[in-house]
N, C-alpha and C positions, 0 to 999 in steps of 0.2 A: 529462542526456539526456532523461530523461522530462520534464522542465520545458519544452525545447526541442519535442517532440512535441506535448504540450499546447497551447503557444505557437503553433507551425504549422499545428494540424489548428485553431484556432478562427481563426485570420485566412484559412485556407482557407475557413470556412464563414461568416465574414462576406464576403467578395469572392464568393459563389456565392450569394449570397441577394441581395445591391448587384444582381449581373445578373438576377437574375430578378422584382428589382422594377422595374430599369428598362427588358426585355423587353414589358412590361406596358405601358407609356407607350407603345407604339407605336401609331399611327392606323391607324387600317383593317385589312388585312390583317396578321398579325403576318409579322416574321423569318421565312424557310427556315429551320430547323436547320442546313442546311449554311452557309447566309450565317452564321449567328451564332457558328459555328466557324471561318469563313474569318475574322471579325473578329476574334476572342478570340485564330488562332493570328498573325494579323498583329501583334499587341499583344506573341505571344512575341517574335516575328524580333524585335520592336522592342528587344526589353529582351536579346536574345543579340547583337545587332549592337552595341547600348550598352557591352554587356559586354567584348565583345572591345574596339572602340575605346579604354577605361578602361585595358585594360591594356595595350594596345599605347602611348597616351600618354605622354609627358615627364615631364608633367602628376604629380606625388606629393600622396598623400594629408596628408602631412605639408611641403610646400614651404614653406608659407606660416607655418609657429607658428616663433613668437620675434617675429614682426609684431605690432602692435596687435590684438587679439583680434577686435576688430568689423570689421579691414580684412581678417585673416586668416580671418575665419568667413565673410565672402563672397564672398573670391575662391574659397577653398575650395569652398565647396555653386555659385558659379557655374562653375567651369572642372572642378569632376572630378564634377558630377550634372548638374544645373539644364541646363546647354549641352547634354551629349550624351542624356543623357534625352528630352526635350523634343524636340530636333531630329528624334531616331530614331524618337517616335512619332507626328511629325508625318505625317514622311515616309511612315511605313508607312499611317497614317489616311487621307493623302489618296490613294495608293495603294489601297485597300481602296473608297476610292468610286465608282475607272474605271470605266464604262459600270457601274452598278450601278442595274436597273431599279426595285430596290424599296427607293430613299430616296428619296422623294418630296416630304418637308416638313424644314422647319427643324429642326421636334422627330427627326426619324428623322438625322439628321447628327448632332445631340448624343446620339443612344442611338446611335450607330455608334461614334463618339470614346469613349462612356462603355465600351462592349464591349472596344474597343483598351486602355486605361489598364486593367480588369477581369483582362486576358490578361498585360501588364506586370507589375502590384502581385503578382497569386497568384504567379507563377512568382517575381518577386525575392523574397516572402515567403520561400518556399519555400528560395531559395538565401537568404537572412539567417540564416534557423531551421538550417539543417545547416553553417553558418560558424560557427553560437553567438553571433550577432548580433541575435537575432529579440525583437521586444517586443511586448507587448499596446497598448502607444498605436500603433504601427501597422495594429492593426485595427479600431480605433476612433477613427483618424482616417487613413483614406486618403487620402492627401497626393496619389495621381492620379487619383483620381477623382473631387476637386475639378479640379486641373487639366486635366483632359480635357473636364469641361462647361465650364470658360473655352473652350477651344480648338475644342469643340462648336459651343458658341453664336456664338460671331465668327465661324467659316467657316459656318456657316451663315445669317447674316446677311448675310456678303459673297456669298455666292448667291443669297439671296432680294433682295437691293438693288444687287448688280453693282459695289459698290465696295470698290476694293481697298483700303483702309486698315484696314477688318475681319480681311481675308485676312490684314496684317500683323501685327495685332494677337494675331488666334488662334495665333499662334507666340509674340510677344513676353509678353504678356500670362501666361500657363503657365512660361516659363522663369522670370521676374521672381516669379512667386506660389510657384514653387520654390525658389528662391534665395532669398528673403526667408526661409522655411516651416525652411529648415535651416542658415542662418545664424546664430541664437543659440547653436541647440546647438553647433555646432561651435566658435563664439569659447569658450562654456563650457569646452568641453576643453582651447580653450588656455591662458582665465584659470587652469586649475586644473591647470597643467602634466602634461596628458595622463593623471593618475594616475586609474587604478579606485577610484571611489568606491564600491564594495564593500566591506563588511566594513573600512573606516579605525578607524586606529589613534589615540589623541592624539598620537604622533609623526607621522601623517601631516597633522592637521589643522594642526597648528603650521606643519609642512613647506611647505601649502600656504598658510597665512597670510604666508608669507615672499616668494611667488613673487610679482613686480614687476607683476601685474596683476592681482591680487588682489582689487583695488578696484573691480573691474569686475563682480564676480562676483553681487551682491546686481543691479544694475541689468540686468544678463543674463538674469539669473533670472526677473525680473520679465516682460522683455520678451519671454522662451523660453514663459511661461503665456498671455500677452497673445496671443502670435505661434498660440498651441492655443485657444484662445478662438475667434480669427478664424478659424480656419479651421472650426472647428464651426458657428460659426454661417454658413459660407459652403456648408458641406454641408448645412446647413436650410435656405437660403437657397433652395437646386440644388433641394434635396427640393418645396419649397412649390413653385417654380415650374415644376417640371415636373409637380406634381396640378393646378395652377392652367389649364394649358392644358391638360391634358388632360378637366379638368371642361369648361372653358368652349368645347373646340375651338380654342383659340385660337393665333395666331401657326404656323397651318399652311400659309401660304401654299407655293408649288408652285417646287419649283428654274426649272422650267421657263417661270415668269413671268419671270426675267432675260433667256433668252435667246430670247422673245418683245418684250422690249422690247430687244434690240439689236439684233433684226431689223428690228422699227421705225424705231429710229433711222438705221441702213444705206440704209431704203428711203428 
């Protein structure tokens, strides 16, 4: 229990430091305090609404193993996370932007999505940690707070440019980098027939050297390090490019240049 505590209070205080470095990225005025509660608590609705759907679903966490591990690991992370995840904090993000006067630019839409995903991660940490589920690679790699600057960045592109293939991207895009992000692990569990790699025995290791996918398991492995790799450097990636415009100014163009040029075009 104390390990679980531990666990929870520093992924708590890595997601409370993510937002208050990307608070900072804001152009001109900063966030209301209450805006930036209205954002964090719309990121909860998102991850209670996800919750409730997961367990009202057909949808089992287990449907899928006895499948090929790699078909099973991402139907899996696609149809019982990736889908309802994504979808729910889509919806509540773009939600959270109605008649909102103070996102102005590009960069303030992907600090509003990072705020949402921020409100998401703490709260499911939180319920991980008191499940007995909770790890430190969860807080040192925030799996949506990569995906929420995908989802950032494309909607607010399709704002600043008026086209919707962005618009569909900033949904597609975050579900597809989720589903990839937990699809090894999950085939793992099944190559290694669901057993607690904790504390194994030589009769477990034999056990599992016997299960019919077995073989899969080194090339898993590999691709589950590969798969944390990429996503590290996709969170340096976010990091540099959001100092990057905020040194240079850049990429602030105004929501409000789209719907100056489709007044245009009308006229």
């Amino acid at each position: 229990m104390k390990k679980l505590f531990i666990v929870a209070l520093i992924e708590i205080v890595v997601d409370l430091l993510i937002l208050r470095w990307v608070l900072k990225k804001k152009a001109g005025e900063p966030f209301s305090k209450k805006k930036v509660a209205k954002y964090f608590f719309f990121g909860v609705l998102a991850l209670v609404v996800a919750l409730i759907v997961s367990m009202i679903s057909p949808i089992e966490r287990d449907m899928f193993f006895g499948f090929n591990p790699i078909i099973a690991g991402f139907l899996t992370a696609f149809l019982t996370a990736a889908l309802f995840e994504e979808c729910f904090k889509y919806l509540f993000f773009r939600l959270a932007l109605i008649k909102d006067t103070e996102v102005k630019s590009w960069r303030d839409v992907i600090i509003v999505a990072v705020i949402v995903g921020v409100g998401f991660t703490l709260i499911e940490n939180i319920e991980f940690a008191i499940s007995g589920s909770g790890n430190l690679l969860r807080a040192f790699l925030p799996g949506h707070i990569l995906y929420q600057f995908f989802m950032g960045y494309f909607y607010g592109k399709a704002r600043v440019t008026g086209e919707k293939k962005y618009d569909v991207l900033s949904l597609v895009v975050p579900i597809l980098a989720h589903a990839v992000f937990d699809m090894p692990i999950i085939a793992l569990i099944v190559a290694t027939g669901d057993m607690n790699l904790d504390n194994l025995t030589s009769a477990d290791v034999e056990a599992i050297m016997q299960l019919p996918y077995f073989g899969y398991f080194i090339p898993l492995l590999v691709f589950t390090i590969a798969v944390m790799v990429a996503m590290l450097v996709g969170l340096i990636a976010f990091a540099k490019t959001m100092n990057s415009w905020s040194k240079k100014g850049e990429k602030q163009e105004l929501l409000k240049k789209v719907e100056d040029k489709t007044t245009a075009n009308a006229v």
